[in-house]
C-alpha positions as a Markdown table, in Angstrom:
| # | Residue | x | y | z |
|---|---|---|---|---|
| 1 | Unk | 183.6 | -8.7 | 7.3 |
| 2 | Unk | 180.0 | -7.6 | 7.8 |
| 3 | Unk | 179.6 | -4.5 | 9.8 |
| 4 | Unk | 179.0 | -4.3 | 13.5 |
| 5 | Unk | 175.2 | -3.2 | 14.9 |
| 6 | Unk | 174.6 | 0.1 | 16.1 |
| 7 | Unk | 172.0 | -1.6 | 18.8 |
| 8 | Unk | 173.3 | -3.8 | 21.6 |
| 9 | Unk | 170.9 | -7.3 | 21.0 |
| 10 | Unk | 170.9 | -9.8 | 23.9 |
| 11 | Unk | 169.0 | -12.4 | 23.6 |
| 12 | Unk | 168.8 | -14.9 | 27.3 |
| 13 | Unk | 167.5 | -17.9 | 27.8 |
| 14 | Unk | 166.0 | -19.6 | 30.5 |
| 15 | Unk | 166.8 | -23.0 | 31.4 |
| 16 | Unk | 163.2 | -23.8 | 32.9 |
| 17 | Unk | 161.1 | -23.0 | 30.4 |
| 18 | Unk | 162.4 | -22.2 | 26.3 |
| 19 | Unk | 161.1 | -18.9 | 26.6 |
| 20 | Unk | 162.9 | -16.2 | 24.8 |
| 21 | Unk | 163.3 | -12.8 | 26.0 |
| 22 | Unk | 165.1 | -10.1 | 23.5 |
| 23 | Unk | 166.4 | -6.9 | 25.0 |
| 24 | Unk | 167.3 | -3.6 | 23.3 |
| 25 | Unk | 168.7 | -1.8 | 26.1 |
| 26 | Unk | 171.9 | -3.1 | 28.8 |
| 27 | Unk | 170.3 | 0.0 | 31.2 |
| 28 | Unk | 169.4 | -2.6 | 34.5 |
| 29 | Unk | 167.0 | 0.5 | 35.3 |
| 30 | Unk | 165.2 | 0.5 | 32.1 |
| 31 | Unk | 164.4 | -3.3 | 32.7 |
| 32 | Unk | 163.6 | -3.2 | 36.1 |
| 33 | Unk | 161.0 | -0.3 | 35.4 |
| 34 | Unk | 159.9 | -1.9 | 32.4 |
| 35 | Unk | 159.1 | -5.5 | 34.2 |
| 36 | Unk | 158.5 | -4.5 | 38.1 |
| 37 | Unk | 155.1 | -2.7 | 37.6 |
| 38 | Unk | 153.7 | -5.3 | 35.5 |
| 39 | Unk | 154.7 | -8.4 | 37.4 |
| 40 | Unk | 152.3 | -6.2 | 40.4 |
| 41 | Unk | 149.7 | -5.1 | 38.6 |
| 42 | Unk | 148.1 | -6.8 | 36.0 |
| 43 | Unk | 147.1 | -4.2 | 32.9 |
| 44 | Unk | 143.3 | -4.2 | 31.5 |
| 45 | Unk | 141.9 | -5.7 | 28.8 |
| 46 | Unk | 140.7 | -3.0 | 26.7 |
| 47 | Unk | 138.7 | -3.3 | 23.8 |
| 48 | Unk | 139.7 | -0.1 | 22.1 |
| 49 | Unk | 138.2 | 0.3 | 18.2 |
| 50 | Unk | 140.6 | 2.1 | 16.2 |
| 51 | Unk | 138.9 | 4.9 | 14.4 |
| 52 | Unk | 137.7 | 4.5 | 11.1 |
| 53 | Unk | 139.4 | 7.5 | 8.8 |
| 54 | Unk | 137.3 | 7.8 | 5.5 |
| 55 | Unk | 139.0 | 9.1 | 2.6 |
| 56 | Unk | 137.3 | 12.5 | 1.1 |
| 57 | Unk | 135.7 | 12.8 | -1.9 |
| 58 | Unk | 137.8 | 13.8 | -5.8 |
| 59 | Unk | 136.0 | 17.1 | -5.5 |
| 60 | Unk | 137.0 | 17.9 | -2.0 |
| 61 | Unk | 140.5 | 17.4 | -2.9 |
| 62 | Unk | 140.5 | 18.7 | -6.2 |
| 63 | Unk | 138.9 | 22.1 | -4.2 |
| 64 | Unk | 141.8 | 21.6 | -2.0 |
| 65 | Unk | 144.5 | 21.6 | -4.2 |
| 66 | Unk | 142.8 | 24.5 | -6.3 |
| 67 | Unk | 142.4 | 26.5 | -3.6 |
| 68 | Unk | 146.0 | 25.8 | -2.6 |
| 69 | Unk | 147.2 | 26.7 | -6.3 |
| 70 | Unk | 145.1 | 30.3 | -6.4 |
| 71 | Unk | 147.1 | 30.8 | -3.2 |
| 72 | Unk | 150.0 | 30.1 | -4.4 |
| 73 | Unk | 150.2 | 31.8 | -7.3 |
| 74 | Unk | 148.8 | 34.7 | -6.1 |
| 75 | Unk | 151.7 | 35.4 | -4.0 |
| 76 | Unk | 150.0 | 35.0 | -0.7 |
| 77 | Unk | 153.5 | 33.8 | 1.2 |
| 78 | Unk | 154.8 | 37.1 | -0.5 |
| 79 | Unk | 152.1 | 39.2 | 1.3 |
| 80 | Unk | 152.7 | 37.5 | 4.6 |
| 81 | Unk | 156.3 | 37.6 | 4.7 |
| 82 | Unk | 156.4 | 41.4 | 3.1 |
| 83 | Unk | 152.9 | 43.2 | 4.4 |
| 84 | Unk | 152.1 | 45.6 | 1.3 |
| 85 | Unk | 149.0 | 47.6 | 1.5 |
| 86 | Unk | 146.3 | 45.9 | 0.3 |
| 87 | Unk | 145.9 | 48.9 | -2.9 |
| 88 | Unk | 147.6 | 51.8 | -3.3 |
| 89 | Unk | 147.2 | 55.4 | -4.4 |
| 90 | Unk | 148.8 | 58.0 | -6.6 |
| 91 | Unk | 147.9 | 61.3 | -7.0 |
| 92 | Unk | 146.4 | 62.4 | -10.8 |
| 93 | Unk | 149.3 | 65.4 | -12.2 |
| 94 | Unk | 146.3 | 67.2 | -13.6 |
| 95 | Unk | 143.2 | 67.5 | -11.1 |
| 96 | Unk | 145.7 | 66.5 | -8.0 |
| 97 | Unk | 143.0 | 64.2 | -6.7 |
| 98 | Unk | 144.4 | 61.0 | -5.2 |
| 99 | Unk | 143.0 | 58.2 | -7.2 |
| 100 | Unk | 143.5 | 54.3 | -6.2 |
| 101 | Unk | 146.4 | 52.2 | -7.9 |
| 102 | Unk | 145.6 | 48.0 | -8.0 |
| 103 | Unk | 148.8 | 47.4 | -9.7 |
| 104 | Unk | 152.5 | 48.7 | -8.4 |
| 105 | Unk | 153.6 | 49.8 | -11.9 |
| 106 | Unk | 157.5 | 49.7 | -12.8 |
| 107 | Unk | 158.2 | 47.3 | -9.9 |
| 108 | Unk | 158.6 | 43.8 | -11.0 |
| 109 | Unk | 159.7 | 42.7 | -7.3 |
| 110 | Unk | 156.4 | 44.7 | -6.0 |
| 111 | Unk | 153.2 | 43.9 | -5.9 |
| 112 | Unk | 149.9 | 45.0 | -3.8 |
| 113 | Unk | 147.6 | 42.5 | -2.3 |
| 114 | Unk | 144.5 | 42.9 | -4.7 |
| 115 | Unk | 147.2 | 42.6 | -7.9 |
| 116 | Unk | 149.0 | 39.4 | -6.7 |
| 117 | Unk | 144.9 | 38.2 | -6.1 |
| 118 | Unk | 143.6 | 39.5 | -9.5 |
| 119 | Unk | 146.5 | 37.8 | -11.4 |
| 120 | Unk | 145.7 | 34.8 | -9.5 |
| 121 | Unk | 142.0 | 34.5 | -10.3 |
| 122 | Unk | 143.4 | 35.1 | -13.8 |
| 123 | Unk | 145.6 | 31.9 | -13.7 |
| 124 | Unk | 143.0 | 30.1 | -12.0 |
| 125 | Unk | 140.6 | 31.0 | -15.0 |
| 126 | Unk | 142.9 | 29.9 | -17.1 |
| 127 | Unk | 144.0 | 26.6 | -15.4 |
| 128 | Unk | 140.0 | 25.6 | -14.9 |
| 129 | Unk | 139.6 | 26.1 | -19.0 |
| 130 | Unk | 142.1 | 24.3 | -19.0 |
| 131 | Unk | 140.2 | 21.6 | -17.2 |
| 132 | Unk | 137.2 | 22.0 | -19.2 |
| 133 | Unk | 138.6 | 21.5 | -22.2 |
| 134 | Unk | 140.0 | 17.9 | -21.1 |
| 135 | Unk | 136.3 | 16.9 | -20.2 |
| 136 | Unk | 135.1 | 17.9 | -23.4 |
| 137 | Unk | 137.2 | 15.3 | -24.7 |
| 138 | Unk | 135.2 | 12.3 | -22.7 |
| 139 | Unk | 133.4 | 9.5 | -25.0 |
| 140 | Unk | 130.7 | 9.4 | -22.8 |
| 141 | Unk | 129.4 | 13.0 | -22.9 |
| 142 | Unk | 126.9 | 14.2 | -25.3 |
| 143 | Unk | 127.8 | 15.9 | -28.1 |
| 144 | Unk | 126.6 | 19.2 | -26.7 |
| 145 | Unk | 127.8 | 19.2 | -23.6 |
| 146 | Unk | 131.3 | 18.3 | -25.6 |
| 147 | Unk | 130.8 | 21.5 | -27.8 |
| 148 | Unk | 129.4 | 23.8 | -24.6 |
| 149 | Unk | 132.6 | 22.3 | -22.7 |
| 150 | Unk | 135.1 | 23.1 | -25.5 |
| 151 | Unk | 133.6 | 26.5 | -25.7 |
| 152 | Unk | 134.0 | 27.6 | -22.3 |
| 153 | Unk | 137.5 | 26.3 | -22.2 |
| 154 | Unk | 138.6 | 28.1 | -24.9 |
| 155 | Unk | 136.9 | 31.5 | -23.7 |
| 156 | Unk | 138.2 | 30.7 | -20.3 |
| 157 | Unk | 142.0 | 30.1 | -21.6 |
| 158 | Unk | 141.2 | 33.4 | -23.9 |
| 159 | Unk | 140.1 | 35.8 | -21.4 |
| 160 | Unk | 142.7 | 34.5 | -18.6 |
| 161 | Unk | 145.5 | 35.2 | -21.5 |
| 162 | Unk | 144.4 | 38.2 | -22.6 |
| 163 | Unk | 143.6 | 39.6 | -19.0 |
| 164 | Unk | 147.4 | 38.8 | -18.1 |
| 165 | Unk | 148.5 | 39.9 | -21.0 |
| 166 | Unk | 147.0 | 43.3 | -20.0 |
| 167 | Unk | 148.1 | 43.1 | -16.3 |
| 168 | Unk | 151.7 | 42.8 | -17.5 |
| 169 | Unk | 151.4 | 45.6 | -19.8 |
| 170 | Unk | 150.5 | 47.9 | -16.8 |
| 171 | Unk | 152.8 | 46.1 | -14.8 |
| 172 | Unk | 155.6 | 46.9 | -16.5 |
| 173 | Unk | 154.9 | 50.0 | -19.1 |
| 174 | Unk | 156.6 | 49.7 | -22.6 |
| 175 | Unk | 157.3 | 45.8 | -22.1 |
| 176 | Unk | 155.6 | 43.6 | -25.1 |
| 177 | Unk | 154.8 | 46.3 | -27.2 |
């Protein structure tokens, strides 16, 4: 046996005319202040256009979602949620001069707002050379602008590893050696 509706349908003819009326609710309130106002007063005619929504353009949402990435992986819901200082400072053992500190060193859980930023930029480097390097590979370019668009993904994709690569090692002293 076929289970049972969760919605009450009634459906009521009239013996005048073979109009059918469907109802979705056994409330006699609900029906008589769904049909009293409207057999009084007659509703306009409106001749409303619905608004015309154009999509945006690749490059707007390809900003979009880069911008989104670099602010994700730059641990901005971190620094909202946590409020570190934007840098910090330690104080040199030698001269006793307090010097500024961009990255929290020894803390892996821990990071200031200009670190989680640079290491950001670095992935984003990275992730655009990335990007380059796939258009390089179009049929349609020129042969130059393949080799200049190989070339600065490459260099991108180098300078974004080796830049990380060096942000971890001050990150975390004595790790990757």
């Amino acid at each position: 046996m076929a289970p049972k509706s969760e919605t009450n349908t009634t459906t009521t003819t009239a013996t005048s005319d073979s109009t059918t009326t469907t109802f979705t609710s056994i409330d006699p309130f609900y029906h008589i202040l769904n049909t009293l106002p409207f057999s009084i007063i007659r509703p306009p005619r409106l001749r409303l256009k619905l608004p015309t929504l154009t999509l945006p353009s690749s490059m707007t949402v390809f900003s979009l979602v880069l911008f989104t990435y670099f602010m994700v992986v730059s641990g901005v819901v971190y620094d909202v949620i946590v409020e570190p200082p934007g840098i910090g400072s330690a104080q040199d053992p030698h001269t006793g001069a307090v010097k500024p500190v961009v990255f929290l060193s020894g803390r892996v859980n821990g990071q200031y707002i200009i670190e989680g930023l640079s290491s950001g930029f670095m992935f984003l480097v990275g992730g655009v050379g990335i990007i380059m390097m796939d258009l390089a590979l179009d049929k349609n370019r020129d042969k130059s602008v393949k080799v200049s668009y190989a070339t600065a993904g490459v260099t991108s994709i180098v300078i974004a590893y080796v830049m990380t690569m060096l942000f971890i090692r001050i990150k975390i002293p004595g790790y990757l050696w």
